[in-house]
py3Dmol code that shows the C-alpha trace and the ligand (Angstrom):
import py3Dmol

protein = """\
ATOM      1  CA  UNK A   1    -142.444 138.188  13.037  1.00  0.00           C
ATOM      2  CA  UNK A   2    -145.378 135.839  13.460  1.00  0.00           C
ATOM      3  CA  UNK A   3    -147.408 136.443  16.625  1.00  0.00           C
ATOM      4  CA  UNK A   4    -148.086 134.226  19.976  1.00  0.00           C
ATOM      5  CA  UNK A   5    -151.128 132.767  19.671  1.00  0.00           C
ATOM      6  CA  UNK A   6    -153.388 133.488  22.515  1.00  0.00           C
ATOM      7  CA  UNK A   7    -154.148 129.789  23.775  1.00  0.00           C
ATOM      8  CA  UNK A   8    -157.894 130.504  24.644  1.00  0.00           C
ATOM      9  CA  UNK A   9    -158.563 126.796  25.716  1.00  0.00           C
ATOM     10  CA  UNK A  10    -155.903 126.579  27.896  1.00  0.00           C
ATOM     11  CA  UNK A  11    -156.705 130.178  29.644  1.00  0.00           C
ATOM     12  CA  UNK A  12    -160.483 129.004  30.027  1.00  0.00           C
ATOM     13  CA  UNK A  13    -159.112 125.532  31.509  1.00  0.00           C
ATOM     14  CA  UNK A  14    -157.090 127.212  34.183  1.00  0.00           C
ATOM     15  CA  UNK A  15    -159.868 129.587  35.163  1.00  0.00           C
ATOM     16  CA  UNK A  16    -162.029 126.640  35.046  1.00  0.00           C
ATOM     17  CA  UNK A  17    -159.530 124.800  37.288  1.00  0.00           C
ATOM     18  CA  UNK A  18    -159.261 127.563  39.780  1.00  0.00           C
ATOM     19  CA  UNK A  19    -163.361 127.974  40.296  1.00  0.00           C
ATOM     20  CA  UNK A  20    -163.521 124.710  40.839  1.00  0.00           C
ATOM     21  CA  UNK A  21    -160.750 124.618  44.252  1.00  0.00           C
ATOM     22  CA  UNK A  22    -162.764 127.972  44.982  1.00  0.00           C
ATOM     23  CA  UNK A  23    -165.898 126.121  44.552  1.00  0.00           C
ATOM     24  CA  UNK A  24    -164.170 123.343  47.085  1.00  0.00           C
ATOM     25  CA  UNK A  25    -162.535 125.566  49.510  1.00  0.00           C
ATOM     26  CA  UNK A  26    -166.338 127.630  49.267  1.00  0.00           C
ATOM     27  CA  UNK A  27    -168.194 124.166  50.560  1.00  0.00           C
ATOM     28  CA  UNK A  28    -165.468 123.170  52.555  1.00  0.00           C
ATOM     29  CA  UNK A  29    -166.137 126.822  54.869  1.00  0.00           C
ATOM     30  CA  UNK A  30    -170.151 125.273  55.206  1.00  0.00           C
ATOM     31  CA  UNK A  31    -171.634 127.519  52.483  1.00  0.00           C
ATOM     32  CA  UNK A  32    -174.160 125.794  49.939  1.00  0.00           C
ATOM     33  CA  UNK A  33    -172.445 124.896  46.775  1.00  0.00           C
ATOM     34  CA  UNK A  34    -173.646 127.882  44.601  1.00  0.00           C
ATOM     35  CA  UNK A  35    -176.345 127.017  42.061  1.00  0.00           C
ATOM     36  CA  UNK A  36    -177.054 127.705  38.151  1.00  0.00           C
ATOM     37  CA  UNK A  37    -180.138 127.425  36.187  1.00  0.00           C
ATOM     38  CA  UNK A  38    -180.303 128.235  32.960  1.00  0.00           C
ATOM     39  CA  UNK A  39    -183.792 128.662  31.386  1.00  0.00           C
ATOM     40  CA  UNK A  40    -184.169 127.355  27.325  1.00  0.00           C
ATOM     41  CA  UNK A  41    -187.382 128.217  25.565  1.00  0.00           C
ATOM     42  CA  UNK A  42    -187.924 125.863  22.509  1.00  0.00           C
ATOM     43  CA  UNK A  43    -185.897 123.103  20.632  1.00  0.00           C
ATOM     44  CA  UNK A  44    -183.381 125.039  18.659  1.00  0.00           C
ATOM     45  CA  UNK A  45    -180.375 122.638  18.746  1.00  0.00           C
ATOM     46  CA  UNK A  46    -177.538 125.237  18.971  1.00  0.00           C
ATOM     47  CA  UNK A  47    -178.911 126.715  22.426  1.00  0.00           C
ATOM     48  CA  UNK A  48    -179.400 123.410  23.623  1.00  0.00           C
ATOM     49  CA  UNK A  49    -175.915 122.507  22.534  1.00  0.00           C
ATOM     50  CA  UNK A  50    -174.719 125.906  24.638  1.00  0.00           C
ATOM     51  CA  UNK A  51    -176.855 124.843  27.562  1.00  0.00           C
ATOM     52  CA  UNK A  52    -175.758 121.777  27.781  1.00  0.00           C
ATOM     53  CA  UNK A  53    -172.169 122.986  27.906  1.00  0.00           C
ATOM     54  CA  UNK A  54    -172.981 125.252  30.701  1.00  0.00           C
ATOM     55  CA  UNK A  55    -174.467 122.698  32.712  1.00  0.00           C
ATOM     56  CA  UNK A  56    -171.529 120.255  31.913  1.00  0.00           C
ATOM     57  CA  UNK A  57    -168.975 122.555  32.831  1.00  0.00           C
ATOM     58  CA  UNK A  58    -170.700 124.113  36.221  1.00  0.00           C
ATOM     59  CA  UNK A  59    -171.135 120.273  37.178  1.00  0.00           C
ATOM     60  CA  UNK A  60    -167.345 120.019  36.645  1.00  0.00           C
ATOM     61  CA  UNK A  61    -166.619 122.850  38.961  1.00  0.00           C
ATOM     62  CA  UNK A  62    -168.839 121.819  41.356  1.00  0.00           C
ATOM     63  CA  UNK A  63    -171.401 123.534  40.735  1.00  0.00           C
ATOM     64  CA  UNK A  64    -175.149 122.761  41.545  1.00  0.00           C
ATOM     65  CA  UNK A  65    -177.274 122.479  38.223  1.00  0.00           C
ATOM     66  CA  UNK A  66    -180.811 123.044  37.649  1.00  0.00           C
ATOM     67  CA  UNK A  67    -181.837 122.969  34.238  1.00  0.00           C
ATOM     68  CA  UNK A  68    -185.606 124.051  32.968  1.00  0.00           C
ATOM     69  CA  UNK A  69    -185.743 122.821  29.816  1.00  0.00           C
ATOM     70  CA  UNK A  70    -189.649 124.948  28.687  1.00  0.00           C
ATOM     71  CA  UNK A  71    -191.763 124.037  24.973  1.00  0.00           C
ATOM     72  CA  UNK A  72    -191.243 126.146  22.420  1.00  0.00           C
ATOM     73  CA  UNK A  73    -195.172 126.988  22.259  1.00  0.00           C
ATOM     74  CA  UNK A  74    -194.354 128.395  26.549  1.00  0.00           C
ATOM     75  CA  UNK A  75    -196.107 132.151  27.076  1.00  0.00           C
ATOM     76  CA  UNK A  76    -193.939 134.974  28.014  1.00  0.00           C
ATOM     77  CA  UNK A  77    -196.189 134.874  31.671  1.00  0.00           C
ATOM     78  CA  UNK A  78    -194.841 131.054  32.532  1.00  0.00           C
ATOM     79  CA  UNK A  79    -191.400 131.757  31.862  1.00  0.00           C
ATOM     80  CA  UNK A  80    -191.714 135.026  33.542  1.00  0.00           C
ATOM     81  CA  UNK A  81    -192.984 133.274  36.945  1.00  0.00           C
ATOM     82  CA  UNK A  82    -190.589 130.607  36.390  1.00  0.00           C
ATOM     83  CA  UNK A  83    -187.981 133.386  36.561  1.00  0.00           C
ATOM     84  CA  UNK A  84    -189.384 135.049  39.651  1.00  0.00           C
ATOM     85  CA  UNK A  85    -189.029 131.445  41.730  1.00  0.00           C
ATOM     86  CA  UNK A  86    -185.694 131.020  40.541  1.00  0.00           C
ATOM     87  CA  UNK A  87    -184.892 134.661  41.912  1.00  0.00           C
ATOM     88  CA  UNK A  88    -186.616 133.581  45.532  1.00  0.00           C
ATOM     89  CA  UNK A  89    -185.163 130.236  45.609  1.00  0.00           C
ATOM     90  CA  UNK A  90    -181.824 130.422  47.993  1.00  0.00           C
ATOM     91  CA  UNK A  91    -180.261 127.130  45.966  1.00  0.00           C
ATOM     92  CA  UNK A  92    -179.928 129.215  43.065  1.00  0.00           C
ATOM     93  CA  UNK A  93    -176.821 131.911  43.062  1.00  0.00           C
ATOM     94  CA  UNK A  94    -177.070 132.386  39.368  1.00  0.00           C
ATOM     95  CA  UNK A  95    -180.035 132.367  36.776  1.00  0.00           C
ATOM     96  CA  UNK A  96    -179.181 132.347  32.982  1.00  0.00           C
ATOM     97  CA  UNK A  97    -182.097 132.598  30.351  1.00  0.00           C
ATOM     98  CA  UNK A  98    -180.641 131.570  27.042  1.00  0.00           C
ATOM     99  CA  UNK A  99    -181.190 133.656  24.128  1.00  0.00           C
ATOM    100  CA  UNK A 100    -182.710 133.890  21.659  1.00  0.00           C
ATOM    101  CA  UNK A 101    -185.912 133.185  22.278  1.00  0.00           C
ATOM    102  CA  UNK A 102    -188.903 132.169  20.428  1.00  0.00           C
ATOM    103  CA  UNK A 103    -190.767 135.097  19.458  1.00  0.00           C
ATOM    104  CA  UNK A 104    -194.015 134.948  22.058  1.00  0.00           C
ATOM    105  CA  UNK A 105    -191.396 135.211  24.353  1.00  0.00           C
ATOM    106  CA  UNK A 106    -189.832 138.714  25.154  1.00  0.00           C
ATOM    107  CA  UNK A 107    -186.175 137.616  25.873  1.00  0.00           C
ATOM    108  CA  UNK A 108    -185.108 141.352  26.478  1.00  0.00           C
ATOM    109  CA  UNK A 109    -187.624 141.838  28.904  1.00  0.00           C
ATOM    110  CA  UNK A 110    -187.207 139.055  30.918  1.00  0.00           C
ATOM    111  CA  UNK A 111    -183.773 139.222  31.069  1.00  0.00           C
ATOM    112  CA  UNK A 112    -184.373 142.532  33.137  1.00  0.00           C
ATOM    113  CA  UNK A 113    -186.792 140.655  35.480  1.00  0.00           C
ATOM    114  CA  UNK A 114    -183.301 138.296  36.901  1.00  0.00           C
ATOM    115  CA  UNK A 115    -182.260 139.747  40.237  1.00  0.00           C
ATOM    116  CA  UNK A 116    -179.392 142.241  39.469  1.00  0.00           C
ATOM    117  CA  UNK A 117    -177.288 139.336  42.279  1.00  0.00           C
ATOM    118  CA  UNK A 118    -178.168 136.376  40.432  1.00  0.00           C
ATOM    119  CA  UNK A 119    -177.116 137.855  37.184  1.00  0.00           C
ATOM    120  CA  UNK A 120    -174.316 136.100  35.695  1.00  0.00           C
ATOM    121  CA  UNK A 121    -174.754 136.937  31.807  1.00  0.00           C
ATOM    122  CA  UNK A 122    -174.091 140.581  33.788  1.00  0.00           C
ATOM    123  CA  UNK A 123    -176.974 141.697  30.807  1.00  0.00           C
ATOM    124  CA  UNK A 124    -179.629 143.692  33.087  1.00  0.00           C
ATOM    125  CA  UNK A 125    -179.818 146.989  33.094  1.00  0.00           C
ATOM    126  CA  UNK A 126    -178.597 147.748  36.870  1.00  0.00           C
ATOM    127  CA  UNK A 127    -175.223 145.483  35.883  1.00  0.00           C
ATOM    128  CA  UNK A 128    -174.569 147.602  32.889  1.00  0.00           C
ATOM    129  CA  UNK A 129    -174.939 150.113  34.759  1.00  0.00           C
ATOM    130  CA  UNK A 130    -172.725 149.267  37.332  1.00  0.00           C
ATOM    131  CA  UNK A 131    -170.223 148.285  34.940  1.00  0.00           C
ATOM    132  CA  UNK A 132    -170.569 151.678  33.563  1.00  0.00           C
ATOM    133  CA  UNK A 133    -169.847 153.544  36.629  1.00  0.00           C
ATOM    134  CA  UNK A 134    -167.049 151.541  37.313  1.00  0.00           C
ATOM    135  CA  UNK A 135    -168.692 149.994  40.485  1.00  0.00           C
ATOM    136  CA  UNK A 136    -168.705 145.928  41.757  1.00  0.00           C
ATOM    137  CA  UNK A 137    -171.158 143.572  39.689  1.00  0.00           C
ATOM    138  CA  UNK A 138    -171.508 140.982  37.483  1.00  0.00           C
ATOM    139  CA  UNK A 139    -169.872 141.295  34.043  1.00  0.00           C
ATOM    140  CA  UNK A 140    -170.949 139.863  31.271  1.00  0.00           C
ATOM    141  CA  UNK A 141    -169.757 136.748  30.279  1.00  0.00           C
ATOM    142  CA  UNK A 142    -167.685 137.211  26.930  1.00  0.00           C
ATOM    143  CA  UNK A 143    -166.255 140.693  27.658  1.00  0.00           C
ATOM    144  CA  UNK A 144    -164.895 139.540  30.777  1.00  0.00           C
ATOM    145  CA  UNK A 145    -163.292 136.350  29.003  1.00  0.00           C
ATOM    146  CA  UNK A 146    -161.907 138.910  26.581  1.00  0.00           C
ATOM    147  CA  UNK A 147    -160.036 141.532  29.688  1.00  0.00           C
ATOM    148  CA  UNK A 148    -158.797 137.666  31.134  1.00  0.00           C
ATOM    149  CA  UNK A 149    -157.269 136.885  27.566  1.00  0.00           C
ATOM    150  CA  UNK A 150    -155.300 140.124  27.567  1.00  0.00           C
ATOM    151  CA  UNK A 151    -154.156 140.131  31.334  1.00  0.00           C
ATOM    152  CA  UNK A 152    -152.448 136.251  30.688  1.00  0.00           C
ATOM    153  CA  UNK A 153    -151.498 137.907  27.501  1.00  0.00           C
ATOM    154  CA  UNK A 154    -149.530 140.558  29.647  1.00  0.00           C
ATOM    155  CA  UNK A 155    -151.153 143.296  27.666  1.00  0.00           C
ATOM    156  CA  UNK A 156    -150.306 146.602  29.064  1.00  0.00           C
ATOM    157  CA  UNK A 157    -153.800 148.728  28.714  1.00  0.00           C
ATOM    158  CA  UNK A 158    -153.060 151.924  31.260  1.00  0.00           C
ATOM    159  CA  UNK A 159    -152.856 154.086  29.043  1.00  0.00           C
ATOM    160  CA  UNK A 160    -152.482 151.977  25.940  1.00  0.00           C
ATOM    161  CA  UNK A 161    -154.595 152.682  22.605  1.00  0.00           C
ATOM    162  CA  UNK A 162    -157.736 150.451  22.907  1.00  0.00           C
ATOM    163  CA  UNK A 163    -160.019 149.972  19.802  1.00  0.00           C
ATOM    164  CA  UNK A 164    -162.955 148.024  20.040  1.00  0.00           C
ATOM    165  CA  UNK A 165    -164.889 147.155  16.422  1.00  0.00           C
ATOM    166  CA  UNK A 166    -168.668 146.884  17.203  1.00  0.00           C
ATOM    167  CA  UNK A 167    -171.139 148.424  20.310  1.00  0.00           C
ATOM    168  CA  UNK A 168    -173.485 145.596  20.675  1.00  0.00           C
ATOM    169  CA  UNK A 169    -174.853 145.343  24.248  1.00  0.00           C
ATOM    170  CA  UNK A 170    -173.814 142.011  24.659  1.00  0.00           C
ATOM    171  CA  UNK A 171    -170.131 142.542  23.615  1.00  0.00           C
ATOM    172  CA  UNK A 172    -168.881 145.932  22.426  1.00  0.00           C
ATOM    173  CA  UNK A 173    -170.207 147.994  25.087  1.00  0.00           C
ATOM    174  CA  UNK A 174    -169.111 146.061  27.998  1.00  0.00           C
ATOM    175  CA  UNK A 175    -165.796 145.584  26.848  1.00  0.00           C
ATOM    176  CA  UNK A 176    -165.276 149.190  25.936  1.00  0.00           C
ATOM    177  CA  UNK A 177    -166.363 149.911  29.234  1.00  0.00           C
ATOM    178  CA  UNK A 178    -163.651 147.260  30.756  1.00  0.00           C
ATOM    179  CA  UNK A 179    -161.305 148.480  28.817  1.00  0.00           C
ATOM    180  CA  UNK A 180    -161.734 151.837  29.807  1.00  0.00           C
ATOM    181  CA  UNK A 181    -161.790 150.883  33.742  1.00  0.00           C
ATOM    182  CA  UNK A 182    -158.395 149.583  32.711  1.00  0.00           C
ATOM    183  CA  UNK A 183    -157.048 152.712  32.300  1.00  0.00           C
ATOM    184  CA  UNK A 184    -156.843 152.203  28.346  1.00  0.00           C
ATOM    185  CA  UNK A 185    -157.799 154.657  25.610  1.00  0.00           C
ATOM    186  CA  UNK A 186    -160.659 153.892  23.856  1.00  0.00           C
ATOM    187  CA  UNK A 187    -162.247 154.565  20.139  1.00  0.00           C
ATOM    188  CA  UNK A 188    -165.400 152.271  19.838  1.00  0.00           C
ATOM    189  CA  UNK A 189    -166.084 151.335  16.235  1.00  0.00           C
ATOM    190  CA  UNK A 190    -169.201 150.146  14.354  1.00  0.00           C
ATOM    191  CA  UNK A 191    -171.339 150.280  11.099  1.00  0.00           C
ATOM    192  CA  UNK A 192    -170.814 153.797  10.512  1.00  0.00           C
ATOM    193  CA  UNK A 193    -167.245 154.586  11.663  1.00  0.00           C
ATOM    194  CA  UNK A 194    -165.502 156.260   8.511  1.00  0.00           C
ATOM    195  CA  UNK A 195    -162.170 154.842   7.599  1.00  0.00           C
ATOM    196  CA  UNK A 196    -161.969 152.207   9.963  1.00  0.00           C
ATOM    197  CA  UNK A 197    -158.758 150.978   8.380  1.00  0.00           C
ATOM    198  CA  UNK A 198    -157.367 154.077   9.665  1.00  0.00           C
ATOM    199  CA  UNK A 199    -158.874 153.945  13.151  1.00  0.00           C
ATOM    200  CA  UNK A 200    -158.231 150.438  13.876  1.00  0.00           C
ATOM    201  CA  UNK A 201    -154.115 150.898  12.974  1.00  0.00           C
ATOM    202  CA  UNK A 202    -153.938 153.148  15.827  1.00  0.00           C
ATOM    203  CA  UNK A 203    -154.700 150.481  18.204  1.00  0.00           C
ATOM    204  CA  UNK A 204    -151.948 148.984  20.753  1.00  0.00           C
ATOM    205  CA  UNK A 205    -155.128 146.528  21.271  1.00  0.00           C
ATOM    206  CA  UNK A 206    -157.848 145.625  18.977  1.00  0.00           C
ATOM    207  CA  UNK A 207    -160.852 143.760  19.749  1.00  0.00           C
ATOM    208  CA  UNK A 208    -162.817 142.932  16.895  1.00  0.00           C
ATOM    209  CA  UNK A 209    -166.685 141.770  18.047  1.00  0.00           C
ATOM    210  CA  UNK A 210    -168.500 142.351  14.273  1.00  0.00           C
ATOM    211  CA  UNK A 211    -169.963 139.727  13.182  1.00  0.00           C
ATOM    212  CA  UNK A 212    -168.664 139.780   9.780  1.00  0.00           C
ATOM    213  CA  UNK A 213    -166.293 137.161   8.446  1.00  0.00           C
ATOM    214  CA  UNK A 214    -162.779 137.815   8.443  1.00  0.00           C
ATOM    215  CA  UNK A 215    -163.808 141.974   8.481  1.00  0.00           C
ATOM    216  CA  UNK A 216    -160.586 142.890   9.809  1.00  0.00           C
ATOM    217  CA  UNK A 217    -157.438 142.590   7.830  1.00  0.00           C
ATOM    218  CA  UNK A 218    -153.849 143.356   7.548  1.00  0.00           C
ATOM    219  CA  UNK A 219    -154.550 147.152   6.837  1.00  0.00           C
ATOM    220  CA  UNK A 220    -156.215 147.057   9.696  1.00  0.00           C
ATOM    221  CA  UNK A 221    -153.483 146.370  12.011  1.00  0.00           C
ATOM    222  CA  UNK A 222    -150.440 148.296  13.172  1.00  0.00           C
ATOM    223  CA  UNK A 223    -147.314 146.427  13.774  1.00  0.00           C
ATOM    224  CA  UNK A 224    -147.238 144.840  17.481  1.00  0.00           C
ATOM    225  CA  UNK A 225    -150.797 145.225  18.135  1.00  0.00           C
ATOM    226  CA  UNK A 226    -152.831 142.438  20.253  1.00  0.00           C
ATOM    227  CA  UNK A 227    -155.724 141.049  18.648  1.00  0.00           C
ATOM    228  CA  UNK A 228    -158.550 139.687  20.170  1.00  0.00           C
ATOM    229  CA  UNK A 229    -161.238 138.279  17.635  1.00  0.00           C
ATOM    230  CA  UNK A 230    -164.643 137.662  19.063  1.00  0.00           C
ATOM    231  CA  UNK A 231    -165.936 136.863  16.014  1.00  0.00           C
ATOM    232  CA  UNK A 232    -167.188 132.852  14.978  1.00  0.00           C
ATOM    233  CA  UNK A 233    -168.485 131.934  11.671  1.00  0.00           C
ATOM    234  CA  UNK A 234    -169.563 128.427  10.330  1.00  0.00           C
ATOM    235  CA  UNK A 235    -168.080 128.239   6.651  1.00  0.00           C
ATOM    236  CA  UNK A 236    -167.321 126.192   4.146  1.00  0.00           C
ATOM    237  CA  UNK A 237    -163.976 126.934   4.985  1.00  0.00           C
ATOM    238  CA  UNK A 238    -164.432 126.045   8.707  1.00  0.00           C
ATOM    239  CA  UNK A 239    -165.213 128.042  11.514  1.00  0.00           C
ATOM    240  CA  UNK A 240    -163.571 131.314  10.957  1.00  0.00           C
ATOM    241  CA  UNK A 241    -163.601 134.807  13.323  1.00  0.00           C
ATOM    242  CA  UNK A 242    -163.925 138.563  12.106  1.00  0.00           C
ATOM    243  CA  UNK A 243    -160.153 138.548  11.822  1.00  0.00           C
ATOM    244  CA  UNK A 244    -158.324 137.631   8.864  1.00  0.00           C
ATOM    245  CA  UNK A 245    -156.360 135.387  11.126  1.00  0.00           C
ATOM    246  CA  UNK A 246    -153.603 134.683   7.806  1.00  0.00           C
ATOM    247  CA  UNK A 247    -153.112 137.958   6.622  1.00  0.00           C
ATOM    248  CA  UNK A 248    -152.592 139.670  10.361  1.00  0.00           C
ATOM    249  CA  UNK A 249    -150.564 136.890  12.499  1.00  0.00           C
ATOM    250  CA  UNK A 250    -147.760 138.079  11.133  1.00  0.00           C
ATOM    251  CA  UNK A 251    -148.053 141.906  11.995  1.00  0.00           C
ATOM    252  CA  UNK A 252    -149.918 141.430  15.130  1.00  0.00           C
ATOM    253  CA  UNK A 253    -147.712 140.595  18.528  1.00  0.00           C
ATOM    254  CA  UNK A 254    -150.327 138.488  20.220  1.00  0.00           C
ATOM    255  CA  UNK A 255    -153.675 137.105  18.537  1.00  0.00           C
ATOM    256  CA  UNK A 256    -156.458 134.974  19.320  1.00  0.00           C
ATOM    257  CA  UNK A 257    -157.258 132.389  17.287  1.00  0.00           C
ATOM    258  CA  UNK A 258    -160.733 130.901  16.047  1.00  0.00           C
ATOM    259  CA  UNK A 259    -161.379 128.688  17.311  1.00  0.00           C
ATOM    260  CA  UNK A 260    -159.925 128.044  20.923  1.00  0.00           C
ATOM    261  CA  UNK A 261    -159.858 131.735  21.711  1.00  0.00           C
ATOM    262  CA  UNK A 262    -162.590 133.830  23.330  1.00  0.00           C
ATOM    263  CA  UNK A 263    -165.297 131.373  22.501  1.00  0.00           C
ATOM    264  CA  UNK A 264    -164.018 128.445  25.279  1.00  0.00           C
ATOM    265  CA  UNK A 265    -163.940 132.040  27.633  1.00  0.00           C
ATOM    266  CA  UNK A 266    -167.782 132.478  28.023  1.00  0.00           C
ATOM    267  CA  UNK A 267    -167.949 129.748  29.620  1.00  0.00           C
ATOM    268  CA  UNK A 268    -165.245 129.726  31.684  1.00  0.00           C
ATOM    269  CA  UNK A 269    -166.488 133.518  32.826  1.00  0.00           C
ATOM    270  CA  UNK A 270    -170.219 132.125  33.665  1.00  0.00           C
ATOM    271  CA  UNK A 271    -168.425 129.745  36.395  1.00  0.00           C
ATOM    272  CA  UNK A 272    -166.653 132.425  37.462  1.00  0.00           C
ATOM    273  CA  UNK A 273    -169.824 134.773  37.689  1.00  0.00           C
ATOM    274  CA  UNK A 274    -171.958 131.939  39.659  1.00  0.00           C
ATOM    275  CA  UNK A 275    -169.726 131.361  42.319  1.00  0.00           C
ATOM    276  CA  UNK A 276    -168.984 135.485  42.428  1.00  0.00           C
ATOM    277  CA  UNK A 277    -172.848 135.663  42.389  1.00  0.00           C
ATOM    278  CA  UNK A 278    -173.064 133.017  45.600  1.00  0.00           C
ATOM    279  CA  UNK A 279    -170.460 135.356  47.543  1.00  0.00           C
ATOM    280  CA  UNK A 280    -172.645 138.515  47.035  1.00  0.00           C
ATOM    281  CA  UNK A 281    -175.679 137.070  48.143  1.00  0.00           C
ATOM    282  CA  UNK A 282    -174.363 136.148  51.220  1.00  0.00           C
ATOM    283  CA  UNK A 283    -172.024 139.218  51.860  1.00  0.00           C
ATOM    284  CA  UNK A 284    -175.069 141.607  51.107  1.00  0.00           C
ATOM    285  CA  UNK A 285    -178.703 141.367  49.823  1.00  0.00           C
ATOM    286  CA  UNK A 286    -179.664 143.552  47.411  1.00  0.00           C
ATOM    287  CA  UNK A 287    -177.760 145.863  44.555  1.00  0.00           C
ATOM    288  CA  UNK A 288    -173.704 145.215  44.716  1.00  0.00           C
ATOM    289  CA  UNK A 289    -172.511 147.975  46.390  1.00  0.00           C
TER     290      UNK A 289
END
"""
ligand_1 = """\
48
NAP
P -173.961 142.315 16.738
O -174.966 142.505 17.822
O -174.414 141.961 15.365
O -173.092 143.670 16.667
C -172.161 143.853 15.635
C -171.548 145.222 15.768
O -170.587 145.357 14.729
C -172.541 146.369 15.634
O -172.255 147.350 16.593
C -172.305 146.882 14.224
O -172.476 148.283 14.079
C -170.838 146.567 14.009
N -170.548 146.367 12.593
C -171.200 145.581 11.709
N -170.638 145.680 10.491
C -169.623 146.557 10.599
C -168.664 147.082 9.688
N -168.647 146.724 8.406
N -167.752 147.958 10.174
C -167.745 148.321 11.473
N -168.629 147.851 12.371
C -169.552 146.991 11.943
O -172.890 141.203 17.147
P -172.344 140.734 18.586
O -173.405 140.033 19.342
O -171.596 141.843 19.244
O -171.300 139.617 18.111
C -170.180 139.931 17.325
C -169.497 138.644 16.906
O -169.066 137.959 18.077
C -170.382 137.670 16.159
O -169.606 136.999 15.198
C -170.831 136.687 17.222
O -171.129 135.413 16.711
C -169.589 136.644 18.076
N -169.818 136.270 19.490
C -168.988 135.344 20.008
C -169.108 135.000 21.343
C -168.166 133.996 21.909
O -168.411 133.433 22.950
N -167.028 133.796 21.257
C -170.084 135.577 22.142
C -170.907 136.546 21.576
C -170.758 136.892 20.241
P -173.890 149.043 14.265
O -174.101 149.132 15.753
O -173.676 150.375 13.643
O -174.906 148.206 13.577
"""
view = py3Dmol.view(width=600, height=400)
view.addModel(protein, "pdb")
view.setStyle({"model": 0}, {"cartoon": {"style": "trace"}})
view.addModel(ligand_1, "xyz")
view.setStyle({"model": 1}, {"stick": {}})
view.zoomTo()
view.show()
């Protein structure tokens, strides 16, 4: 039976819609409209392609914009005192500093300078570890997209078999961990998992975040399972995931495709995150509680 396809752009539009009448109905109560910046280091044309998207897509949702656009030749210290204004300014309800960046610049560190309320790539330290005690924060961006796919996907996950492929920080680890506040079961895979054939066909959902073309395969899958491929590659072939999309749409129930599946999420998730990030600020200064 050949699987639903997971209409990515479509989920990401609606969420879009939706922040954007929240944005509306936000401003119309006499709150400021909430604020992004987003902070690029250098020229590298794919970040500045991502930025721009960002800032494109809060404008659509009403969303204030400031954009710091910083020479690739910037010291760590500037960027690092452009961060701390952007935490003190009261405009700005989210602060985003894109990744990678060039290497004078210690993009790990600084991302741990962004106050814990104004994080909306949900990547500091105090967010993962609120996500990790299951307690109110900011999520990060992708992983969140991913837990929206499979809730309009009508994925059961209380008590469901949950396997994620990969524990990077920025993608297998948080959605493990919202997977698991889910109430689902959860194996997390990665580089040295033996027989991952084997532990992957267990899974009612499987969440492949690699990074490794088409890594995933029919073996891989058990009959009925949702799949949710994280993965994008440029090829020659096309832009392809870390699913063999071909050989599983047939044995999987539900599966996202690449691309117009999780990628047009991120996005999507970031708008949600700013204007989430405006409402704690006011509610309560300081850590979500
Ligand atoms: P990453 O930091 O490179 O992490 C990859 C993970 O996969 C690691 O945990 C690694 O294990 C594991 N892995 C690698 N080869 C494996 C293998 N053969 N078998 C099992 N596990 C293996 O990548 P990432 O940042 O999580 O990104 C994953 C993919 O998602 C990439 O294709 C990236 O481009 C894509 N992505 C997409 C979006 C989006 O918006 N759609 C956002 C972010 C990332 P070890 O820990 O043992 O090394």
């Amino acid at each position: 039976m050949a699987a639903e396809i997971i209409d990515g752009r479509a989920i990401a539009q609606a969420v879009r819609d939706e922040v954007r009448a929240d944005v509306a109905a936000w401003v119309a109560e006499g709150n400021r409209a909430p604020g992004l910046a987003t902070v690029l280091v250098g020229d590298d044309p794919a970040s500045a392609v991502y930025v721009n998207g960002k800032q494109k897509a809060s404008a659509e949702a009403g969303i204030e914009g400031f954009d710091h656009r910083l020479a690739h030749d910037t010291g760590h210290e500037e960027v690092s005192r452009l961060l701390q204004r952007l935490n003190d300014d009261p405009a700005v309800s989210g602060i985003l500093l894109q990744l990678p960046t060039p290497p004078q610049v210690d993009g790990s560190a600084l991302t741990e300078l962004i106050d814990p309320l104004k994080d909306v790539d949900g990547l500091t330290p105090i967010s993962a570890g609120l996500l990790t005690k299951g307690r109110p924060g900011l999520r990060p961006c992708t992983p969140a997209g991913v837990m929206e796919l499979l809730r309009v996907a009508g994925a059961e996950l209380k008590g469901a078999e949950a396997v994620v492929v990969g524990r990077s920080k920025l993608v297998g680890k948080p959605v493990a961990a919202l997977l698991l506040a889910a109430n689902a079961t959860v194996t997390q895979c990665h580089s040295k998992t033996r027989d991952l054939a084997a532990v992957c066909s267990r899974a009612d959902v499987l969440v492949a975040a690699v990074g490794v073309p088409k890594l995933v395969g029919a073996e891989h899958v058990r009959d009925g399972a949702i799949v949710i491929d994280v993965g994008i590659h440029r090829t020659d072939d096309g832009l392809v995931g870390d699913v063999d999309f071909d050989a599983v749409k047939d044995k999987a129930a539900a599966i996202t495709p690449v691309p117009g599946g999780v990628g047009p999420m991120t996005i999507a998730m970031l708008l949600v995150n700013t204007l989430k990030a405006a409402r704690l600020q006011q509610a309560a200064p300081g850590v979500p509680a």
